[in-house]
PALO-764849 format. One record per residue (C-alpha): residue number from 1; residue in one letter; x, y, z. Coordinates in pm, 1 decimal. Layout:
! residues N
<rec lolum="NUM" badren="A" u="X" v="Y" w="Z"/>
...
! end
This chain:
! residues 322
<rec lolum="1" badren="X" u="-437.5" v="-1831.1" w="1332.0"/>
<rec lolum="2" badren="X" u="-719.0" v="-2064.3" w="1446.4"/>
<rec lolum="3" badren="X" u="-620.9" v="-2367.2" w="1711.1"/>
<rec lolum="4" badren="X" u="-500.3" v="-2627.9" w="1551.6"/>
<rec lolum="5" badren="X" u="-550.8" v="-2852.6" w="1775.1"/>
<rec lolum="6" badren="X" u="-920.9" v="-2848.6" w="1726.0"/>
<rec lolum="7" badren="X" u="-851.3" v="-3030.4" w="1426.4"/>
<rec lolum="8" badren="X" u="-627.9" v="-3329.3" w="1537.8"/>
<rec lolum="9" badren="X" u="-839.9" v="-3618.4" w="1433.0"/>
<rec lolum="10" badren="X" u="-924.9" v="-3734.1" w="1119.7"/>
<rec lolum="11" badren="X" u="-1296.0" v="-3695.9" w="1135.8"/>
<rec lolum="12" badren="X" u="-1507.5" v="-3909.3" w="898.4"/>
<rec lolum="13" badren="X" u="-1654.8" v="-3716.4" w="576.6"/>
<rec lolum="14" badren="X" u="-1995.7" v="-3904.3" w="381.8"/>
<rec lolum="15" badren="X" u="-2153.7" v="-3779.6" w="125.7"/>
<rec lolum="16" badren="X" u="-2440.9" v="-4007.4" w="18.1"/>
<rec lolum="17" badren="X" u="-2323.6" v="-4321.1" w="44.9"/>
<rec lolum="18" badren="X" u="-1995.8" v="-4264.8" w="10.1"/>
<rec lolum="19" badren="X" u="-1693.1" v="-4204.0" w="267.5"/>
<rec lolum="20" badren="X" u="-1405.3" v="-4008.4" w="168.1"/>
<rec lolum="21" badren="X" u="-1129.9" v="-4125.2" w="303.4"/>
<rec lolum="22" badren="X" u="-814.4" v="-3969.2" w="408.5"/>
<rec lolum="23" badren="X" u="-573.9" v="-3915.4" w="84.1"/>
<rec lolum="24" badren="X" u="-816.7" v="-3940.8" w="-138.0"/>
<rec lolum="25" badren="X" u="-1103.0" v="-3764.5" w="-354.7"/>
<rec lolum="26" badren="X" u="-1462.7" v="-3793.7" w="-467.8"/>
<rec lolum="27" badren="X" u="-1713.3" v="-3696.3" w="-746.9"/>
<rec lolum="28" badren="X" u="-2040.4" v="-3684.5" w="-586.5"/>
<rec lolum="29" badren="X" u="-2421.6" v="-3616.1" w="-753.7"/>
<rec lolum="30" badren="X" u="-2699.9" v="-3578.3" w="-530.1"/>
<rec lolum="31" badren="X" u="-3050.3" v="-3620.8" w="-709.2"/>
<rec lolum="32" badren="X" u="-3257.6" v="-3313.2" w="-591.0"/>
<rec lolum="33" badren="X" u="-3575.4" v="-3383.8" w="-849.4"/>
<rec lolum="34" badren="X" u="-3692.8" v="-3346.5" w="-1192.9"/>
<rec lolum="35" badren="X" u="-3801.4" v="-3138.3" w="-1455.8"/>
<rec lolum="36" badren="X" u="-4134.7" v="-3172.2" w="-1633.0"/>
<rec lolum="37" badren="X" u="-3955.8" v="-3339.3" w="-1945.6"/>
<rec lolum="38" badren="X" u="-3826.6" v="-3623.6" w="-1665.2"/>
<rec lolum="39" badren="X" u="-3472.6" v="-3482.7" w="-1628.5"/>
<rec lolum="40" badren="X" u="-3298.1" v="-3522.2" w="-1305.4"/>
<rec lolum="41" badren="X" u="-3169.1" v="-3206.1" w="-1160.3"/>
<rec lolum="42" badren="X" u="-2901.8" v="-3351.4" w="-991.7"/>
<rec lolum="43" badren="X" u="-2601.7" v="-3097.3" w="-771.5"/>
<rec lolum="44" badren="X" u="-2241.1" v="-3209.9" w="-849.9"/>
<rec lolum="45" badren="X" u="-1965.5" v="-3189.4" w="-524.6"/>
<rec lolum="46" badren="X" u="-1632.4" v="-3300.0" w="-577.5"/>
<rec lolum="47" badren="X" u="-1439.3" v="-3417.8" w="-242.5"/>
<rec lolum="48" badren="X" u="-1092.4" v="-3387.9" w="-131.5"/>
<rec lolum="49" badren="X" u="-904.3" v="-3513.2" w="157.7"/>
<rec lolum="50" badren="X" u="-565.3" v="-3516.6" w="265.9"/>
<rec lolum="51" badren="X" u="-406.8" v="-3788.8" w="478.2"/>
<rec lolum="52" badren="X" u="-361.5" v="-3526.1" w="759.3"/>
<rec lolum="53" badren="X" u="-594.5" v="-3373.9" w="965.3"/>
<rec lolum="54" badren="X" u="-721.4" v="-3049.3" w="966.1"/>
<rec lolum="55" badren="X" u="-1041.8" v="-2795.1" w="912.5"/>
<rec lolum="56" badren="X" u="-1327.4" v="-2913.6" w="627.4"/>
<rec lolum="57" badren="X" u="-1407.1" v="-2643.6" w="463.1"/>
<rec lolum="58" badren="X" u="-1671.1" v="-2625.9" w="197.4"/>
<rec lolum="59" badren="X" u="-1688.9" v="-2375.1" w="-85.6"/>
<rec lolum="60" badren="X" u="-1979.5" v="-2281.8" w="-298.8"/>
<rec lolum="61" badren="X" u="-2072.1" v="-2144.5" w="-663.4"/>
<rec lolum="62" badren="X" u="-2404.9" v="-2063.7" w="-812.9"/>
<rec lolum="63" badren="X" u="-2652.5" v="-2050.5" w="-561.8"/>
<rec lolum="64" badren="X" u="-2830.6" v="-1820.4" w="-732.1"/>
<rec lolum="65" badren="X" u="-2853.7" v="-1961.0" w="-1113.5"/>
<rec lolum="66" badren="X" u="-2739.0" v="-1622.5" w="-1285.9"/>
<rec lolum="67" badren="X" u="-2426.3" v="-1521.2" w="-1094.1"/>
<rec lolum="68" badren="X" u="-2159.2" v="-1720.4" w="-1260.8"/>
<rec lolum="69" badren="X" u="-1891.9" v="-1535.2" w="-1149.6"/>
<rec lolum="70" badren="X" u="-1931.8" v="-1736.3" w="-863.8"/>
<rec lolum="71" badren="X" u="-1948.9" v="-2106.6" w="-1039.0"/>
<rec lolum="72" badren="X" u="-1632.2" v="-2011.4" w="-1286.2"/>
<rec lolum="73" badren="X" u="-1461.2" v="-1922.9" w="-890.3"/>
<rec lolum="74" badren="X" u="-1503.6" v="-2262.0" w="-833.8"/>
<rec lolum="75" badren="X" u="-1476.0" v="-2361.4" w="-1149.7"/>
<rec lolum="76" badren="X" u="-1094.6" v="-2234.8" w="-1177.3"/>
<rec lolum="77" badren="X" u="-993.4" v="-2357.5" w="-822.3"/>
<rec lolum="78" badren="X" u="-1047.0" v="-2747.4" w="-938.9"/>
<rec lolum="79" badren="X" u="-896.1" v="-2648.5" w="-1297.4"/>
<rec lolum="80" badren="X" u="-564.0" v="-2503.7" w="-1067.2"/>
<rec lolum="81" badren="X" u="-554.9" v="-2830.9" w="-888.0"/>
<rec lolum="82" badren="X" u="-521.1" v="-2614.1" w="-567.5"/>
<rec lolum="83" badren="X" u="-776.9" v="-2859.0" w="-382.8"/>
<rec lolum="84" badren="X" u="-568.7" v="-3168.4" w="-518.8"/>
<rec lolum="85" badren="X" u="-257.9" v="-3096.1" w="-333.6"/>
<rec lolum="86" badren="X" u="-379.5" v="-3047.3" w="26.7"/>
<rec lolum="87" badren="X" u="-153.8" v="-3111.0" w="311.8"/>
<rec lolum="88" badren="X" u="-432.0" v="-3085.6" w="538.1"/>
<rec lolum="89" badren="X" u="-793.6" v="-3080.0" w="563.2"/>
<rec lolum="90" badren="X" u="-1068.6" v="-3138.9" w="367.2"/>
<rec lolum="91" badren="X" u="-1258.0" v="-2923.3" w="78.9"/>
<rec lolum="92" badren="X" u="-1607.5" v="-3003.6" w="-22.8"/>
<rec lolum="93" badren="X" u="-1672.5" v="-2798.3" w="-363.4"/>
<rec lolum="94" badren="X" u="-2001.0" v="-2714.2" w="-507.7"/>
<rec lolum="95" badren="X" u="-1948.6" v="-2520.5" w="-820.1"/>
<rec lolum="96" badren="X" u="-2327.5" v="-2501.7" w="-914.6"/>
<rec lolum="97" badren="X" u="-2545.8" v="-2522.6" w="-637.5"/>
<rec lolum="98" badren="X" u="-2913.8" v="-2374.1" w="-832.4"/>
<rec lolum="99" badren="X" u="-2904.7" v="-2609.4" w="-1196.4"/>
<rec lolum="100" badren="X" u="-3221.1" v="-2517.4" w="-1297.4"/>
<rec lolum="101" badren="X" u="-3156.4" v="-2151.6" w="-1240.6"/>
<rec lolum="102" badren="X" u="-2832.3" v="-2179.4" w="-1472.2"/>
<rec lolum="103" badren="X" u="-2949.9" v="-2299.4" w="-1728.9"/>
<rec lolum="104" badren="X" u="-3261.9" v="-2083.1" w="-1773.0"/>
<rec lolum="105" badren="X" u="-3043.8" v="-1798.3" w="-1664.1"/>
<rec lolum="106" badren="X" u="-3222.3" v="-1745.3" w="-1340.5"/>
<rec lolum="107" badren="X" u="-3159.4" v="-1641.9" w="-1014.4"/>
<rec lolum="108" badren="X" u="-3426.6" v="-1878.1" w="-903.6"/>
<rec lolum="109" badren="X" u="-3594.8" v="-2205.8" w="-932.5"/>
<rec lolum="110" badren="X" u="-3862.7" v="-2315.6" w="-1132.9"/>
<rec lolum="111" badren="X" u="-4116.8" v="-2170.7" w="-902.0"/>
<rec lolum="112" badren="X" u="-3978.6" v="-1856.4" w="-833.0"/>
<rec lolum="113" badren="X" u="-3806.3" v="-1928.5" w="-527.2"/>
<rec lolum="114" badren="X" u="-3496.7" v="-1840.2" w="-387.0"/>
<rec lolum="115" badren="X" u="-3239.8" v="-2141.5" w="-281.5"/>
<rec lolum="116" badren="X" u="-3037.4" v="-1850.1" w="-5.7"/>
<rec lolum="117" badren="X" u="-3411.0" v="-1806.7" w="132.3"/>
<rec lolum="118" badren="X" u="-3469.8" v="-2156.4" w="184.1"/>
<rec lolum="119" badren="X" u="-3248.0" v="-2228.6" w="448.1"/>
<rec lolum="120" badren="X" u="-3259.4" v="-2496.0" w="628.5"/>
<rec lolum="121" badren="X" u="-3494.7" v="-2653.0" w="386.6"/>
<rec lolum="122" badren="X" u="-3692.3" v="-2919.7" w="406.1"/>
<rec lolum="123" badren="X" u="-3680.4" v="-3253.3" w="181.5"/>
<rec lolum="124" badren="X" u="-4072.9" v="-3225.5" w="70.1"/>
<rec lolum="125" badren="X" u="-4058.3" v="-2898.1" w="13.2"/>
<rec lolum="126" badren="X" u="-4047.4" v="-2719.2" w="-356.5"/>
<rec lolum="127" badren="X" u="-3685.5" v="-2757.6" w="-522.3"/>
<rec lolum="128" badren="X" u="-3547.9" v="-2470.4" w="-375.7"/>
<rec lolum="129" badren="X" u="-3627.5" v="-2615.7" w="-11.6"/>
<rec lolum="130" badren="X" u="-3488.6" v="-2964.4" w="-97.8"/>
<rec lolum="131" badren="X" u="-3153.7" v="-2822.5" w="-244.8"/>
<rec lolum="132" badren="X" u="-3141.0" v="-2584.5" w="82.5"/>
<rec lolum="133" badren="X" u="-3143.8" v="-2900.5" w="274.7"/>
<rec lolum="134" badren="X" u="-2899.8" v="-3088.4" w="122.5"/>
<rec lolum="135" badren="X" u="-2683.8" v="-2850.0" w="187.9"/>
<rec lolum="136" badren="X" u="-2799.7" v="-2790.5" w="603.9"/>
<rec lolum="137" badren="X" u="-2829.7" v="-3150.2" w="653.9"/>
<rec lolum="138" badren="X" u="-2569.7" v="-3342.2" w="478.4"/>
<rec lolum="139" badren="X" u="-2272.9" v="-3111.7" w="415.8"/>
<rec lolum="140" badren="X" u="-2252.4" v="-2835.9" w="668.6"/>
<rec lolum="141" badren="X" u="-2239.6" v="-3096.5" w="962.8"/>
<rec lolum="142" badren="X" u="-1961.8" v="-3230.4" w="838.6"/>
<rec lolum="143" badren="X" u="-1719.3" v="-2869.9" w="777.7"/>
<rec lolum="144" badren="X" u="-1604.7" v="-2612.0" w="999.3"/>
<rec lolum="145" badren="X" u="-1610.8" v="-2307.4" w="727.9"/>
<rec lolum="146" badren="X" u="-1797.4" v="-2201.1" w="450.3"/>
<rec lolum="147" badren="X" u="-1697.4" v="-1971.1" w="172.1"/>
<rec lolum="148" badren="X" u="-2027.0" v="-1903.2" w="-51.4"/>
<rec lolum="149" badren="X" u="-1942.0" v="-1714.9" w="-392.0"/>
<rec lolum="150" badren="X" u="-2203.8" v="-1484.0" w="-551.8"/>
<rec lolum="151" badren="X" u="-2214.9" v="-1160.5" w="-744.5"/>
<rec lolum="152" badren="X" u="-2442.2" v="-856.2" w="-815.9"/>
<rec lolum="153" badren="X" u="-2763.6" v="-863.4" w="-968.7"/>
<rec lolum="154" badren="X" u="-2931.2" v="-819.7" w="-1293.9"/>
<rec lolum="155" badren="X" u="-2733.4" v="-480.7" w="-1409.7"/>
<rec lolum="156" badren="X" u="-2584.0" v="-417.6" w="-1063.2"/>
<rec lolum="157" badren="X" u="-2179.6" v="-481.5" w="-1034.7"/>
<rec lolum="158" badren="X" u="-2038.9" v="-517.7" w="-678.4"/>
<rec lolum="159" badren="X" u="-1654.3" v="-449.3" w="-626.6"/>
<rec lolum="160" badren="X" u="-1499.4" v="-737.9" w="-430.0"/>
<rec lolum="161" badren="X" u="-1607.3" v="-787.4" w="-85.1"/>
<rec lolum="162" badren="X" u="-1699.8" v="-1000.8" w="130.2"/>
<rec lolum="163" badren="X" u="-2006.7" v="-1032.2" w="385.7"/>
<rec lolum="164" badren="X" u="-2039.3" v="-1137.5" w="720.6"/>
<rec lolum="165" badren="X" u="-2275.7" v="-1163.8" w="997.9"/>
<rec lolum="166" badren="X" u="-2190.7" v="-849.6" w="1220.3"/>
<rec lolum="167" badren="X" u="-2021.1" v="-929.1" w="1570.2"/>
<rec lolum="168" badren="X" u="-1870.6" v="-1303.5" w="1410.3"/>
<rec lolum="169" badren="X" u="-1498.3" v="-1262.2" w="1509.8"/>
<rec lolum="170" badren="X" u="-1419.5" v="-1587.0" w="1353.9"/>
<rec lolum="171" badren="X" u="-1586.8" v="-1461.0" w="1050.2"/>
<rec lolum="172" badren="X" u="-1389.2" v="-1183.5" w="1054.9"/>
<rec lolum="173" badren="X" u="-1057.8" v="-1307.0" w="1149.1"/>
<rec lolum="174" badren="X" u="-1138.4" v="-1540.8" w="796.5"/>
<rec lolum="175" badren="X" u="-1209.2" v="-1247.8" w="648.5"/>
<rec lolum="176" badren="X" u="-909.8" v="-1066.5" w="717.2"/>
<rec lolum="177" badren="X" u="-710.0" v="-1371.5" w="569.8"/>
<rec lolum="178" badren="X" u="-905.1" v="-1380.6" w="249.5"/>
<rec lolum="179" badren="X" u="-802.5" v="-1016.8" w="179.4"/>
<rec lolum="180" badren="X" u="-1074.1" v="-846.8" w="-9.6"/>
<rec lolum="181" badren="X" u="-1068.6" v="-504.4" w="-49.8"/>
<rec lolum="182" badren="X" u="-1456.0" v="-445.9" w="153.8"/>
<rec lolum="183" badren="X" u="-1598.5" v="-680.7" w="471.0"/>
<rec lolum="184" badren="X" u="-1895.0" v="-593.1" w="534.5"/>
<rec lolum="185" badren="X" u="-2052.0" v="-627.4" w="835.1"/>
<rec lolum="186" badren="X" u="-2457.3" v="-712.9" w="779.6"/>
<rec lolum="187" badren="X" u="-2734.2" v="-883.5" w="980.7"/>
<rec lolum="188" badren="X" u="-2880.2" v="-1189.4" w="942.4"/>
<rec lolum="189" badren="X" u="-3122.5" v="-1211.2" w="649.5"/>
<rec lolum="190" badren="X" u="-3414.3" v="-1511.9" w="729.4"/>
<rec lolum="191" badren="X" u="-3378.6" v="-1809.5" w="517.0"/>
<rec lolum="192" badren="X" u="-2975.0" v="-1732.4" w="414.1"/>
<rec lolum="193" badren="X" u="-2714.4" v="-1970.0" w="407.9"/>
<rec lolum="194" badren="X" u="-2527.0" v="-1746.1" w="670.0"/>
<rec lolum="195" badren="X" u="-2790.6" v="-1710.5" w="901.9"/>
<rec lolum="196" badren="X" u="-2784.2" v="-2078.2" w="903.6"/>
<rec lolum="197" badren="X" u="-2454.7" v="-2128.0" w="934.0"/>
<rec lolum="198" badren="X" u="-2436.4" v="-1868.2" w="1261.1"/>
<rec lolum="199" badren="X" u="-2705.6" v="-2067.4" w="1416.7"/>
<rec lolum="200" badren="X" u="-2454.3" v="-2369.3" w="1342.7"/>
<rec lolum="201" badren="X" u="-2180.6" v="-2163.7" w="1486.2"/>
<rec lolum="202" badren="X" u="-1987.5" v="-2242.4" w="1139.7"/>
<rec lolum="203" badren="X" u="-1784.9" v="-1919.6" w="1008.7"/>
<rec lolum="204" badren="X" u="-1912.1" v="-1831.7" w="699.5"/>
<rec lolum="205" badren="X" u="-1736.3" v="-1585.8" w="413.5"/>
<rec lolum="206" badren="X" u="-1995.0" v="-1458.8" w="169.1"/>
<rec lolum="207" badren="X" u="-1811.6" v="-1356.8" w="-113.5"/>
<rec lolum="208" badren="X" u="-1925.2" v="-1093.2" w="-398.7"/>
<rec lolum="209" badren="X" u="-1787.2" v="-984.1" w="-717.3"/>
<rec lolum="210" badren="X" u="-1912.2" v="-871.7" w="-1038.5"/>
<rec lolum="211" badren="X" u="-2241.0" v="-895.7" w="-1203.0"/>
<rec lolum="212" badren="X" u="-2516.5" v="-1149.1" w="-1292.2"/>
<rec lolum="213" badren="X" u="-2468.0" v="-1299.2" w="-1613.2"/>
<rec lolum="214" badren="X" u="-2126.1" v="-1122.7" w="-1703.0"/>
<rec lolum="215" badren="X" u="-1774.2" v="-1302.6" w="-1618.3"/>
<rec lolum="216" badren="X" u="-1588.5" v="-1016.6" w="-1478.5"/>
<rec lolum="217" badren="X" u="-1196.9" v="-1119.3" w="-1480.5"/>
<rec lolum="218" badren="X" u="-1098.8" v="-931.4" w="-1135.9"/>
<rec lolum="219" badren="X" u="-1406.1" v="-1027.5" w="-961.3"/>
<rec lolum="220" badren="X" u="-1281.1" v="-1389.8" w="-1024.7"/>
<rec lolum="221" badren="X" u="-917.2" v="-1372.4" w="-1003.1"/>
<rec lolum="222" badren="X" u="-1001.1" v="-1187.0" w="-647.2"/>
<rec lolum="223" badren="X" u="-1212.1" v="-1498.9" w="-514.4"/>
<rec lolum="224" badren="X" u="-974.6" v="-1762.1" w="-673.5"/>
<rec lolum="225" badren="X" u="-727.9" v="-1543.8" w="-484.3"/>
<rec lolum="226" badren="X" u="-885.2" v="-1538.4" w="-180.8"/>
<rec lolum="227" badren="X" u="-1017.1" v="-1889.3" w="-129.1"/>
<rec lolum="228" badren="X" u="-655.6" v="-2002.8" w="-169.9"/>
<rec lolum="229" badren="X" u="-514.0" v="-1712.9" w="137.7"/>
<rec lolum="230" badren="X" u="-789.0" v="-1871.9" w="327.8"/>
<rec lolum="231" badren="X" u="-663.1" v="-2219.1" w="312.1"/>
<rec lolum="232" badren="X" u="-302.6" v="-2170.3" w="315.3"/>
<rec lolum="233" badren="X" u="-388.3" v="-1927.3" w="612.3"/>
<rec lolum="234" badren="X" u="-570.6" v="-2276.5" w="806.0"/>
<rec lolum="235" badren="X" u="-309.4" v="-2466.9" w="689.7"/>
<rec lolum="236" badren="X" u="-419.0" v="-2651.4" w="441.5"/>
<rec lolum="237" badren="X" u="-237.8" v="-2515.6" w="159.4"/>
<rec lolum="238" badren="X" u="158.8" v="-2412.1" w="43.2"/>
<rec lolum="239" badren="X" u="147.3" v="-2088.7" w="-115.4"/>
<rec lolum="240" badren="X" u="321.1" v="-1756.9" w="-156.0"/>
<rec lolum="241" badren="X" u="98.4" v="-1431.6" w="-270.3"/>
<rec lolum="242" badren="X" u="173.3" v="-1076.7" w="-330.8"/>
<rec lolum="243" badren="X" u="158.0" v="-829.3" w="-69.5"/>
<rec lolum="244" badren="X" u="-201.3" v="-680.6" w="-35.4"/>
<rec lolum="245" badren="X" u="-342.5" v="-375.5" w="136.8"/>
<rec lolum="246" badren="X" u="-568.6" v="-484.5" w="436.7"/>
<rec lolum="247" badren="X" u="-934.1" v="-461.2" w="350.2"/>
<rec lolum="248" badren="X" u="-1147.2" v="-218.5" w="476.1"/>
<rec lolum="249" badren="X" u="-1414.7" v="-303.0" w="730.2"/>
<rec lolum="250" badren="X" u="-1754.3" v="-104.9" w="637.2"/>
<rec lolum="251" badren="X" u="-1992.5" v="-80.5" w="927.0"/>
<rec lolum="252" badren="X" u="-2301.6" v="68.3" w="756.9"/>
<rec lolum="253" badren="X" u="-2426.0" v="106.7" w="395.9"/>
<rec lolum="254" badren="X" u="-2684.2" v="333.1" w="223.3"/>
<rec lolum="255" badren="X" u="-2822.3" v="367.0" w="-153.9"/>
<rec lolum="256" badren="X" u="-2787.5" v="710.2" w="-349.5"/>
<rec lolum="257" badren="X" u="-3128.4" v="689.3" w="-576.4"/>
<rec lolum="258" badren="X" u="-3163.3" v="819.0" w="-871.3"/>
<rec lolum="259" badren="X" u="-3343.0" v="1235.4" w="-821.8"/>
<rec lolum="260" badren="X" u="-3519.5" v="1179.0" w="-1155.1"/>
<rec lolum="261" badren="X" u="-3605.3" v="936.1" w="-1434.1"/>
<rec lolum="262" badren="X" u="-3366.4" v="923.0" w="-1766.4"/>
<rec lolum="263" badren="X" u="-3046.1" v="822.3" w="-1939.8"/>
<rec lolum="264" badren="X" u="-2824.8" v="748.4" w="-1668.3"/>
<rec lolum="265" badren="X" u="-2389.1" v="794.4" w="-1659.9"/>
<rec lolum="266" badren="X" u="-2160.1" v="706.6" w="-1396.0"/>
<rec lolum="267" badren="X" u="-1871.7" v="878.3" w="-1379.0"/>
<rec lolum="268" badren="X" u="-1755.2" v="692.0" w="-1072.7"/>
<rec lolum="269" badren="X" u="-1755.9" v="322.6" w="-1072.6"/>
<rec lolum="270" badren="X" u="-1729.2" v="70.8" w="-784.1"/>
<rec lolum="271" badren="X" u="-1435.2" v="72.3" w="-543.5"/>
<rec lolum="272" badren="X" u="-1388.7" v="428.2" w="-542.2"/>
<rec lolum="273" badren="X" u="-1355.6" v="641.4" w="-202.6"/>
<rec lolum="274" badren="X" u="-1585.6" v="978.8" w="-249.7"/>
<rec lolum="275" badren="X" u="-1677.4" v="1252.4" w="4.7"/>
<rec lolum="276" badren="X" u="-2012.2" v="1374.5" w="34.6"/>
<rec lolum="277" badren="X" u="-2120.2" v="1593.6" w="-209.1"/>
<rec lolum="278" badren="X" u="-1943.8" v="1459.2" w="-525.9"/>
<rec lolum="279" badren="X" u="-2085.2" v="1434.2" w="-897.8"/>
<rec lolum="280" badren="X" u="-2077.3" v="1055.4" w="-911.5"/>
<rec lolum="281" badren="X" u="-2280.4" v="1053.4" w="-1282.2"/>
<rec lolum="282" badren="X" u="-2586.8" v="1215.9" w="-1446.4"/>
<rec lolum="283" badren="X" u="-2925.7" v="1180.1" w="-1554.1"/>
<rec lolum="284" badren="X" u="-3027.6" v="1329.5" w="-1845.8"/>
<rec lolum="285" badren="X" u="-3379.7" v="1272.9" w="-2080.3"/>
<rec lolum="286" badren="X" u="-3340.0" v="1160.4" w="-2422.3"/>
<rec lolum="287" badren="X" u="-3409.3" v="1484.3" w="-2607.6"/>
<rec lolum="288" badren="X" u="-3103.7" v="1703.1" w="-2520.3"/>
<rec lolum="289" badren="X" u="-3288.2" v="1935.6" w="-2311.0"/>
<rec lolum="290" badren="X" u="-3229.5" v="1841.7" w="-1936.7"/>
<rec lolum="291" badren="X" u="-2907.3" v="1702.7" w="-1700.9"/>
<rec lolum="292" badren="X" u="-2886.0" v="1656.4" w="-1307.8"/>
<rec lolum="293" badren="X" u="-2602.6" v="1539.9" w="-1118.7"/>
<rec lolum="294" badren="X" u="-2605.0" v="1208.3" w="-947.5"/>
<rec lolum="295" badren="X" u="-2434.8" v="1365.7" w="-572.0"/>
<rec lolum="296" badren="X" u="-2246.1" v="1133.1" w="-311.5"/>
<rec lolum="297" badren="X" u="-2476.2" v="1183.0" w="3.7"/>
<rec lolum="298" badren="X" u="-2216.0" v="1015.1" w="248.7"/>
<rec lolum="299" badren="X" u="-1810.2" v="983.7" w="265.4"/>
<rec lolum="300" badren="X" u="-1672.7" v="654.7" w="185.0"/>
<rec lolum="301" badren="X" u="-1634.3" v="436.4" w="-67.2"/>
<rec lolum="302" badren="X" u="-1878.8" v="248.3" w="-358.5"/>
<rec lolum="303" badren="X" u="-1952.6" v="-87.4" w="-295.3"/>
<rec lolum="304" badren="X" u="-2144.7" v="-145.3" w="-596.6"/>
<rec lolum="305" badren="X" u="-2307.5" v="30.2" w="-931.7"/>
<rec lolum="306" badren="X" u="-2594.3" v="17.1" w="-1164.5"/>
<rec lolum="307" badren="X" u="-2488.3" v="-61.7" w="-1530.5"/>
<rec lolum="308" badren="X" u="-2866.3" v="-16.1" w="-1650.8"/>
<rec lolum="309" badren="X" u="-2843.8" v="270.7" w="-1887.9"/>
<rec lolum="310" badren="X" u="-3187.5" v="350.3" w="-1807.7"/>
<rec lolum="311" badren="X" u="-3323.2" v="454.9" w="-1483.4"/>
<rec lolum="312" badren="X" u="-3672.6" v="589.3" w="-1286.2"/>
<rec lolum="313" badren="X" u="-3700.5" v="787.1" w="-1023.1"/>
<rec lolum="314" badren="X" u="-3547.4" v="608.8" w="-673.1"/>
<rec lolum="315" badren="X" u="-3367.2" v="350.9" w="-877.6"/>
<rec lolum="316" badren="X" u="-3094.7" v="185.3" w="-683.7"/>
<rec lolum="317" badren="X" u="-2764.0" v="354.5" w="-838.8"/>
<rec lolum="318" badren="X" u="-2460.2" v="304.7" w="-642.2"/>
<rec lolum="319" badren="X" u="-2399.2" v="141.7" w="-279.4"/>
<rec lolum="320" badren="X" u="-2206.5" v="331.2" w="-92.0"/>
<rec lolum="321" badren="X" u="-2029.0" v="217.9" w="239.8"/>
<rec lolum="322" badren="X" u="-1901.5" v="449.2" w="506.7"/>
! end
């Protein structure tokens, strides 16, 4: 349990030009640019404060444009009214960080860049570098944690998990509370929201689940889940849960590729724990007249899947983590 005395003052939260104050909440846009047509891109946070003291945390959906799992996360947290009823603390939410990428069903920005490799940004810089800095500059100052929702990629499905910088014990110890079945313990990747956040020395949760463009129900219940262990386990919440096993920490990770081009079939999906050696699908061509086996090359467990029906040679199938 962190030391709550580290959080015995009610520090002062701004966003723009407005301060939240303690007890009460605050719908905030912050004008990023525009489009071509003259249409602000604007990002929408909604503030909430109790009257009592405690950590600021600030949760994220949508930094990339396509993985929605992340922004219905969100989404369903300020539906539950779970960050209206704090008893201490603050939550900054961000359900859709990367507008232009959702609604042109994009990971990106309008010139192909990627917001979580614009970190920490810079205010002149192309949209992706001026929503980055938003972000560095004016909100993660001002919190102590960050919980940053995404999902797999086009076609790829990740089982629940969460990231974190490797060696970050307060990142793990959050981690631990949030009670996903995987942590994962990765480096630093330039430009990231959690590299900038270490540099901060701000514990940051980078949460995965599902696939781009598809809402996948246990991915989502499993964050909304989460997010709320992770305050009540600061404090900041009353809530009761179901007993959980313990997640699993995964040290290293390594990609079985597909041996040959063709129709691909798993046979094993995500979250299941395989010894080396096992059929995990097949590969076959489109005429009937040739099958290989897809073959676990480590013991452990898949972190993630292709769902592309159709493959090359040294396509990307399944993650595993050992």
């Amino acid at each position: 349990m962190p030391d709550q005395s580290l959080y015995k003052e009610n520090r002062e939260i701004r966003l723009g030009n407005i301060e939240i104050l303690p007890g009460s909440s605050s719908r905030i846009n912050y004008n990023v640019g525009s489009l071509p047509s003259g249409n602000r891109v604007s990002i929408h946070m909604e503030a909430f404060r109790s009257e009592n003291p405690g950590p600021h945390i600030m949760v994220i959906g949508g930094v990339h444009g396509d993985e929605i799992n992340g922004v219905e996360i969100v989404r369903r947290l300020l539906e539950k009214e779970t960050l209206h009823n704090l008893k201490a603390g603050s939550v900054i939410a961000i359900p859709l960080l990367n507008v232009f990428g959702f609604i042109n069903f994009s990971r990106d920005v309008p010139d192909g860049k990627d917001v979580n490799r614009s970190f920490p940004g810079h205010l002149e810089g192309s949209l992706a570098s001026r929503v980055a800095r938003i972000i560095s500059k004016t909100v993660m100052p001002q919190v102590d944690v960050i919980i940053d929702c995404h999902s797999g990629g086009a076609n790829r499905f990740n089982y629940p998990q969460i990231r974190i910088s490797s060696g970050d014990e307060a990142s793990h110890e959050l981690a631990v509370a949030f009670n996903p079945p995987f942590i994962l313990h990765k480096g630093l990747l330039s430009g990231s929201l959690r590299k900038t956040a270490r540099l901060a020395n701000k514990p940051c949760l980078i949460y995965e689940g599902g696939e781009a463009l598809r809402l996948d129900g246990y991915s989502i219940a499993r964050g909304v889940t989460g997010i709320e262990r992770t305050l009540h386990y600061l404090g900041m919440i009353d809530a009761t849960f179901e007993q959980a096993w313990p997640p699993i920490d995964i040290e290293h990770t390594t990609w079985v590729r597909a041996p040959q081009a063709g129709l691909f079939i798993w046979s094993k999906s995500s979250g299941a724990k395989i010894k080396k050696g096992e059929p995990l699908g097949t590969i076959g061509d489109p005429y009937g007249t040739q099958k290989v086996a897809v073959l676990a090359s480590k013991e452990g467990y898949i972190l993630g899947h292709t769902n592309s029906p159709l493959v090359n040679q040294g396509d990307a199938l399944f993650h595993i983590g050992y």
